[in-house]
C-alpha positions in Angstrom: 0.0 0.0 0.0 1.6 3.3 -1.1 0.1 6.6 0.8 -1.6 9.3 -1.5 -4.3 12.0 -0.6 -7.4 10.0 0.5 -6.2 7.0 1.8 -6.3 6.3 5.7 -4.1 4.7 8.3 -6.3 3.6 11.3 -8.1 6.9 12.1 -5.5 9.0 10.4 -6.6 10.6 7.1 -4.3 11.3 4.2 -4.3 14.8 3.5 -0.8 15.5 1.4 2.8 14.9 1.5 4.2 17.6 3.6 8.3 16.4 3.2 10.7 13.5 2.7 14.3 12.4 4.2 16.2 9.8 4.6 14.1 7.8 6.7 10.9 8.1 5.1 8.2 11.0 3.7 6.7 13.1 5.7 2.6 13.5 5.3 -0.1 15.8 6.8 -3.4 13.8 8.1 -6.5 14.4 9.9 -6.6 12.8 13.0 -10.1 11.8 12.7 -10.7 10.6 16.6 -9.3 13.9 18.1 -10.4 16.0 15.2 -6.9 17.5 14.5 -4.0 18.0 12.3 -0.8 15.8 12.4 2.3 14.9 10.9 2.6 11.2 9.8 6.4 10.2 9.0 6.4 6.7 7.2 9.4 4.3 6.6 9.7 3.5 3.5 8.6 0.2 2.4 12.3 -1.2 1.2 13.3 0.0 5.0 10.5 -2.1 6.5 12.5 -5.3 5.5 15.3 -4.2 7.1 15.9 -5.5 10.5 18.1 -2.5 11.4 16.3 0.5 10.0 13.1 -1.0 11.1 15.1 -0.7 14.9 16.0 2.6 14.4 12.6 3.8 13.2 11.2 2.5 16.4 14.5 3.6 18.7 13.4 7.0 17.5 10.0 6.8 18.4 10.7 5.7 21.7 13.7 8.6 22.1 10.9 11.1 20.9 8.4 9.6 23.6 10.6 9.9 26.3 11.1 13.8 25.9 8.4 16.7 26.8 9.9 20.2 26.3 8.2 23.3 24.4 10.8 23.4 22.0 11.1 19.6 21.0 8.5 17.6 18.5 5.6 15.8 20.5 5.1 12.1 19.6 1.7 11.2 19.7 0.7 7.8 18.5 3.3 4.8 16.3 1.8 2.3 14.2 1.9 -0.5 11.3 -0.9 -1.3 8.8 -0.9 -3.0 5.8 2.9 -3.4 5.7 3.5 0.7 6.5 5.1 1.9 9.6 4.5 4.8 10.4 5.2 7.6 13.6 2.4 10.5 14.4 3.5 13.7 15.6 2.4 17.0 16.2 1.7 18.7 12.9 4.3 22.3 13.3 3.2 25.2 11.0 5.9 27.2 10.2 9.8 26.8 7.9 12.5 25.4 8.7 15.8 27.3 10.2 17.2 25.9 6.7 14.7 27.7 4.6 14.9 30.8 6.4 18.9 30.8 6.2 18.7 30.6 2.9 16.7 33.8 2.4 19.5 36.2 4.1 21.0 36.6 7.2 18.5 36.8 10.5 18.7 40.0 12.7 21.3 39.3 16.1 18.1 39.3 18.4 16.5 36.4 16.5 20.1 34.6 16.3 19.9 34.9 20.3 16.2 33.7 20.8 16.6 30.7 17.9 19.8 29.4 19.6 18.7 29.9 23.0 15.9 27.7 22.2 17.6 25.3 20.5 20.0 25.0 23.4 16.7 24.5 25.7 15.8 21.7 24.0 19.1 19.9 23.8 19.7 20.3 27.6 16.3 18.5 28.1 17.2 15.6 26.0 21.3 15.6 27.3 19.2 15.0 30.7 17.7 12.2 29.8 20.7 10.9 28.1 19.9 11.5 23.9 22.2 12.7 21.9 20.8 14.5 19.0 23.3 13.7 16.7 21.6 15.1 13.8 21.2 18.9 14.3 20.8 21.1 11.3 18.8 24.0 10.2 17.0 21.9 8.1 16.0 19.8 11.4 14.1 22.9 13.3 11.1 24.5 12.6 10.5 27.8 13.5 6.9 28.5 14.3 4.8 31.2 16.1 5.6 30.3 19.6 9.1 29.3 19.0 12.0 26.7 17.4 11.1 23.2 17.6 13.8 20.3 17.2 12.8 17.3 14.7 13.8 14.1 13.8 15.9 12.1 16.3 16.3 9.1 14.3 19.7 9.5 14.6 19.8 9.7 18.1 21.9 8.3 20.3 20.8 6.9 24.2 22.8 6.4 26.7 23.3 7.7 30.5 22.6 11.2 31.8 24.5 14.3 31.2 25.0 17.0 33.4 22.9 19.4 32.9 24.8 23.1 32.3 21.8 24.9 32.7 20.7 24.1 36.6 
């Protein structure tokens, strides 16, 4: 089953694709039970046959699950139907730090707030162990109420940092 506009997945409805990466395409759906808009990131089929990818799909739901911060993507639901896996997360309006980079330099101010952010969110996961391992503009989306770090599928878990911001 390949995902177009339309189709479902459980309760999630198919509204278009929204991005792709290495680990899959990125889709906007309707959560039909909560009546609201999400992201669904799917592993590619070929990946789904892969013992290891398939792990590291699922090591980066569980890294995503185990983080709440304002300024780090909220996992909401993980799921497999009809041979597609598939993560939900919170749908985050906005462009990425990437895309807005590329238009021209951003004033000091906004360097400040963006990286102080940024920082906010990696202290939360360093405290819980996860290494990002993957941080980019591309991977942070800059939305009304703030930056927002994505995609941890790279992520690496292990024992607690210190935190330098106590």
């Amino acid at each position: 089953m390949s995902l177009e506009p339309g189709k479902t997945l459980q309760h999630y409805q198919i509204v278009e694709q929204i991005g792709a990466g290495g680990m899959g395409e990125v889709w906007r759906a309707k959560d039909d039970r909560l009546d609201r808009d999400v992201a669904i990131k799917v592993l590619p089929p070929s990946f789904a046959d892969q013992e290891q990818l398939l792990a590291r799909f699922e090591r980066e739901a569980q890294t995503i699950s185990s983080l709440n911060h304002p300024n780090i993507c909220t996992l909401y639901d993980i799921g497999h139907e009809n041979g597609i896996h598939y993560l939900v997360m919170e749908l985050i309006e906005g462009e990425s730090l990437g895309d807005r980079i590329r238009q021209g330099a951003l004033p000091i101010e906004k360097v400040l707030e963006i990286g102080t952010q940024i920082a906010s969110a990696l202290d939360a996961a360093h405290a819980q162990g996860i290494v990002h391992r993957d941080l980019k503009p591309d991977n942070v989306m800059l939305t009304r109420s703030g930056a927002k770090l994505l995609d941890f599928g790279l992520a690496k878990v292990g024992g607690a940092f210190e935190s330098s911001m106590d």
